[in-house]
C-alpha distance (Angstrom), angle and dihedral (degrees) to the residues before:
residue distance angle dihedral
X1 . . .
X2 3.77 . .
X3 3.98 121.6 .
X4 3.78 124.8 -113.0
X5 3.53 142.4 -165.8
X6 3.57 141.1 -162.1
X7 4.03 117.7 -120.9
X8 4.01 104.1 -121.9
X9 4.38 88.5 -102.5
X10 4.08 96.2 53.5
X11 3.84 78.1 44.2
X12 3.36 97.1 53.6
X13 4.09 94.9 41.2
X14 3.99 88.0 46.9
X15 4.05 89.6 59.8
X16 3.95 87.3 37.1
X17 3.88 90.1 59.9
X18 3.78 94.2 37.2
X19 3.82 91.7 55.9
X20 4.15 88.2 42.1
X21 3.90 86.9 51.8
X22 3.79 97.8 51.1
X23 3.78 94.3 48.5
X24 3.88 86.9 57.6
X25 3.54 90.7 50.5
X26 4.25 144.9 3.8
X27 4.23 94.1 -112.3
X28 3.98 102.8 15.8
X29 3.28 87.3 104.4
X30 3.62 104.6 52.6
X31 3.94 87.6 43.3
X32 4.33 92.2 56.6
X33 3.88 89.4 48.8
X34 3.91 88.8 52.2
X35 3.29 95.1 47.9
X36 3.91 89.1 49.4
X37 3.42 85.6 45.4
X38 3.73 101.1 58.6
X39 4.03 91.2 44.8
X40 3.36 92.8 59.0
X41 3.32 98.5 51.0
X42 3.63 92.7 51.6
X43 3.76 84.9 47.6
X44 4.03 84.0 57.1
X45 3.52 95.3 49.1
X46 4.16 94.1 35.9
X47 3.86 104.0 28.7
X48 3.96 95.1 158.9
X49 4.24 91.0 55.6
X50 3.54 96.3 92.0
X51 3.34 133.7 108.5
X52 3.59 104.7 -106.5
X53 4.14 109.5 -130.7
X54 4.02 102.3 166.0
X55 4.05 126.6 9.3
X56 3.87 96.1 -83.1
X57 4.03 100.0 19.0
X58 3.41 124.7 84.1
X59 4.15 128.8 -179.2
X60 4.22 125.8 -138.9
X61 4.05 109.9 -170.1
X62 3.94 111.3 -130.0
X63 4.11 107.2 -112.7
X64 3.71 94.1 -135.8
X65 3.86 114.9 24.0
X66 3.86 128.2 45.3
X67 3.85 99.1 -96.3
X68 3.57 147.7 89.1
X69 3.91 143.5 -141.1
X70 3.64 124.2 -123.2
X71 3.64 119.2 -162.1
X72 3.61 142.1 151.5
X73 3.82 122.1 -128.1
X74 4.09 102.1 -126.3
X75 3.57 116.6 -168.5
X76 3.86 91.8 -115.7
X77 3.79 95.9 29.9
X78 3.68 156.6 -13.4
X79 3.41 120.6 -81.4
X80 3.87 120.0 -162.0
X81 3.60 112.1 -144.9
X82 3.75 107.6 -179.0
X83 3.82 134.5 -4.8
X84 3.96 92.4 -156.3
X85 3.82 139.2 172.3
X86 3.39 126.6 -118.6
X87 3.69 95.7 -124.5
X88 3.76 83.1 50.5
X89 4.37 119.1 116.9
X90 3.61 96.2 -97.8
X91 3.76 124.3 -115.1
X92 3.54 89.8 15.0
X93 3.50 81.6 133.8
X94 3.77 97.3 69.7
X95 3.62 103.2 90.7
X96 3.94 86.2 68.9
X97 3.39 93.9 73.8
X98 3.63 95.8 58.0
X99 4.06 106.4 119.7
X100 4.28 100.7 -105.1
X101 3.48 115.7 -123.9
């Protein structure tokens, strides 16, 4: 199973959502990071089952809640891209995959 990472924005949007989901309600929280959790590791074990959305990007739907997991299979590792809603502008996410200078 390979190793995988988030880049410091999906990061930052996955605790975003987790806090969001455990004001709604005592547990929602917990129950979005398992099922991000779980699809990652499947990514891990399966990183060519995504959908593929760009040349190097690829896109596994959350079982549970109404979002999906961008990430690009690197040789090495996984790299998650985005951890974006549904009802989220889509490819908003692009500009993360712009080479940092």
């Amino acid at each position: 199973m390979k190793p995988y990472r988030f880049l410091e924005e999906a990061d930052a949007e996955f605790q975003e959502q987790i806090t969001y989901f455990d004001e709604q309600s005592a547990g929602l929280g917990n129950r979005f990071v398992a099922d991000v959790e779980a699809t990652v590791r499947n990514i891990c074990e399966y990183p060519e089952s995504g959908s593929r959305l760009s040349r190097n990007v690829r896109k596994r739907v959350l079982r549970v809640f109404h979002y999906n997991l961008l990430y690009v299979n690197e040789p090495e590792e996984v790299v998650v891209v985005a951890v974006a809603s549904h009802k989220r502008r889509p490819g908003y996410w692009r500009r993360r995959l712009r080479p940092r200078r």
